[in-house]
C-alpha positions as CSV (number, residue, x, y, z in Angstrom):
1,X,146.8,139.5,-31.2
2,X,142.9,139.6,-30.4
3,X,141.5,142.9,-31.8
4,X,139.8,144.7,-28.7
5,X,136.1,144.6,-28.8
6,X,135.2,148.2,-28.1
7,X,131.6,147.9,-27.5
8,X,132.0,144.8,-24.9
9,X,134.6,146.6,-22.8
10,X,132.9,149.9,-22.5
11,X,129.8,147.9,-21.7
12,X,131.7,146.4,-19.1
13,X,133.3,149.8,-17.9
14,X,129.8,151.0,-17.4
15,X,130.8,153.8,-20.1
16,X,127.3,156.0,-20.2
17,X,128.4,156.6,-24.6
18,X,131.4,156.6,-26.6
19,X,132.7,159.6,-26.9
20,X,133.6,160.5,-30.8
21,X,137.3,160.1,-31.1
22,X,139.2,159.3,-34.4
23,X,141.2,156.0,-32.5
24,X,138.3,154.0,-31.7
25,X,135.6,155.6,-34.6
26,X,134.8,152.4,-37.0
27,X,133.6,153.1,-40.6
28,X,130.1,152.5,-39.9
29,X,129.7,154.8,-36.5
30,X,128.1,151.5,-34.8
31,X,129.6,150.1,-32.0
32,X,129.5,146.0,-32.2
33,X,128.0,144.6,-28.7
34,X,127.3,148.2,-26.9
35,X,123.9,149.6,-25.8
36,X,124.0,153.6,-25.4
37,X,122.7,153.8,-21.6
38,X,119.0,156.1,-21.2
39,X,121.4,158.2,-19.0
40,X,122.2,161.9,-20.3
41,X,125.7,162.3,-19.1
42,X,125.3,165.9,-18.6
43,X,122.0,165.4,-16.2
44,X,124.1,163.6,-13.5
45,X,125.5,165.9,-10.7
46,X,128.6,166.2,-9.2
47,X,128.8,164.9,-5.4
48,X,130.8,168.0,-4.5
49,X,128.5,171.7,-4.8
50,X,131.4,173.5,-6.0
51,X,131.7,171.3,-9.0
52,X,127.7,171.2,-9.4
53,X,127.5,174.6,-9.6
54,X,130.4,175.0,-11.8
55,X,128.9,172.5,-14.1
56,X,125.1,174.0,-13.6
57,X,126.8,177.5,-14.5
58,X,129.0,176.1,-17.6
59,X,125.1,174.1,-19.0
60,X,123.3,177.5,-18.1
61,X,125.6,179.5,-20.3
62,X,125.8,176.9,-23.2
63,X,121.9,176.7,-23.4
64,X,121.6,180.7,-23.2
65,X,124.7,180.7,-26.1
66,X,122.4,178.2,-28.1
67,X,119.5,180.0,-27.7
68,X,121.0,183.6,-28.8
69,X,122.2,182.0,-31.7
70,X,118.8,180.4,-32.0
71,X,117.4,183.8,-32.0
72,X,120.0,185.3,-34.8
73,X,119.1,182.5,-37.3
74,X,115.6,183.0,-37.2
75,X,115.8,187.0,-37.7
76,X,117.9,186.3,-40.6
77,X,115.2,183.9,-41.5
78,X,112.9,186.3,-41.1
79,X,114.3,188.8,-43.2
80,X,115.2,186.4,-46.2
81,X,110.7,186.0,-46.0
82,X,110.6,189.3,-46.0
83,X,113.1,190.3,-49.0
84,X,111.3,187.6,-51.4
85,X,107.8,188.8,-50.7
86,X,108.8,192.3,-52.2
């Protein structure tokens, strides 16, 4: 039996990126014979507005999640600066 080509058949599936999975995760991390599309995943709506704003509201909190914690590194950061120079 043929070992499946990954990269071929989620070319041909019109697969957007591989998502990272332990079954089909090589030694390497490169996918043989598949281009990554230009296409961000998360920028492409959902036909129905429920879902869209679902998904808008689920990005929204994510970004304002990353950015808090953002925010927390750089105090701590700031204080490490500030410990040192006294």
């Amino acid at each position: 039996m043929h070992k499946l080509d990954i990269g071929k058949f989620a070319t041909m599936l019109g697969i957007l990126k591989i998502p990272k999975i332990k079954e089909i995760k090589l030694s390497d991390n490169k996918y043989v014979n598949f281009t990554r599309s230009n296409i961000n995943p998360d920028d492409v709506p959902f036909i129905d507005l429920n879902k869209e704003k679902s998904r808008a509201k689920l990005i929204e909190d994510k970004n304002e999640k990353l950015k808090r914690k953002r925010d927390q590194v750089n105090e701590l950061n700031d204080i490490k600066k500030s410990k040192k120079q006294d």
